[in-house]
N, C-alpha and C positions, 0 to 999 in steps of 0.2 A: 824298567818300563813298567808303571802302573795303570791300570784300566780303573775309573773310579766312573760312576754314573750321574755325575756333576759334582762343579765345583764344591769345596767344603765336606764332600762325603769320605768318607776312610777305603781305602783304596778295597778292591774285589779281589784283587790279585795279582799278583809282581811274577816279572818275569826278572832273572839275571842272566847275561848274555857275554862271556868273555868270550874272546879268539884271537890267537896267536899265528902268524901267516909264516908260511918258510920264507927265506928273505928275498924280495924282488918278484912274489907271485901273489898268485888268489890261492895258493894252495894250504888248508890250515895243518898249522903242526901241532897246534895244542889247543882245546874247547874248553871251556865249562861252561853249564847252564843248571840254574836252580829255579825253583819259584815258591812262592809263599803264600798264604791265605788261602789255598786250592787245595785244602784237606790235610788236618794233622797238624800241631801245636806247633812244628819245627821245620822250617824252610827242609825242600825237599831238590836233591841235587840228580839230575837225569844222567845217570851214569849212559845206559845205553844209548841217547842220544850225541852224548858227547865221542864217545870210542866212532860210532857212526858218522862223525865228521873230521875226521883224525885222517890225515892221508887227502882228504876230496878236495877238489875242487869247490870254492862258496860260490855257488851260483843259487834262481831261485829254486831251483827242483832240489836242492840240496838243503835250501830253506822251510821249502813247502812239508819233506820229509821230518824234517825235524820238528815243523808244527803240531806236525799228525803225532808222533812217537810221545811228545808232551803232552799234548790232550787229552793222550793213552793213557799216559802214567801219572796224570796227578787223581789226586786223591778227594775231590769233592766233596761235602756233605751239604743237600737242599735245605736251606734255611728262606728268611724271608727274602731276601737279595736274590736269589733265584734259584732254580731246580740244578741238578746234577749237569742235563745237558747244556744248559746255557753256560756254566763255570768251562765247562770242557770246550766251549765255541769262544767261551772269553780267552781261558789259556793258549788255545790257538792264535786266536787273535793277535794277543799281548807279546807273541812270539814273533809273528811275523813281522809285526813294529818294530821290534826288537833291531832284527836283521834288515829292515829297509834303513834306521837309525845308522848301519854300520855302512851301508851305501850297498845293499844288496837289490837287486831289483827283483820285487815279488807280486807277483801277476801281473795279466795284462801290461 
């Protein structure tokens, strides 16, 4: 999932969104989640967001958490594309897409 601020622009920031379900539930048995262009030369892999979805239920509050905890931990630097908090309102963003992509339903 990329956020890019129109067509032809290079993307702000990538989210990666793998999940593994126990069989015949919503329950995840295995996560990964990385994101890239959100601080730091090298796609960055949210270890704690992932352990935090391990066992749960994917519903959206389990969505919404895992927005917040990436937002937390990526790594931003303000350039001309935009400030620190707008990167951290993008990486949320880009996350929550992510998880609506996989048929999660996230707010409202």
């Amino acid at each position: 999932m990329k956020f890019k601020k129109r067509a032809g622009d290079f993307s702000l920031g990538t989210v990666a969104l793998n999940v593994v379900f126990e069989s015949g539930g919503n329950t995840v048995k295995e996560a990964g989640i990385a994101v890239a262009s959100l601080g730091g030369p090298k796609p960055l892999e949210i270890t704690d967001a992932e352990e935090y979805l391990r066992g749960k239920e994917l519903n959206s509050n389990a969505a919404e958490h895992v927005a917040r905890i990436v937002s937390e931990r990526v790594e931003p630097v303000a350039d001309y594309y935009g400030d620190v908090d707008f990167k951290r309102r993008i990486a949320r963003a880009i996350t929550l897409e992510a998880f609506r992509r996989i048929n999660v339903k996230v707010g409202g």
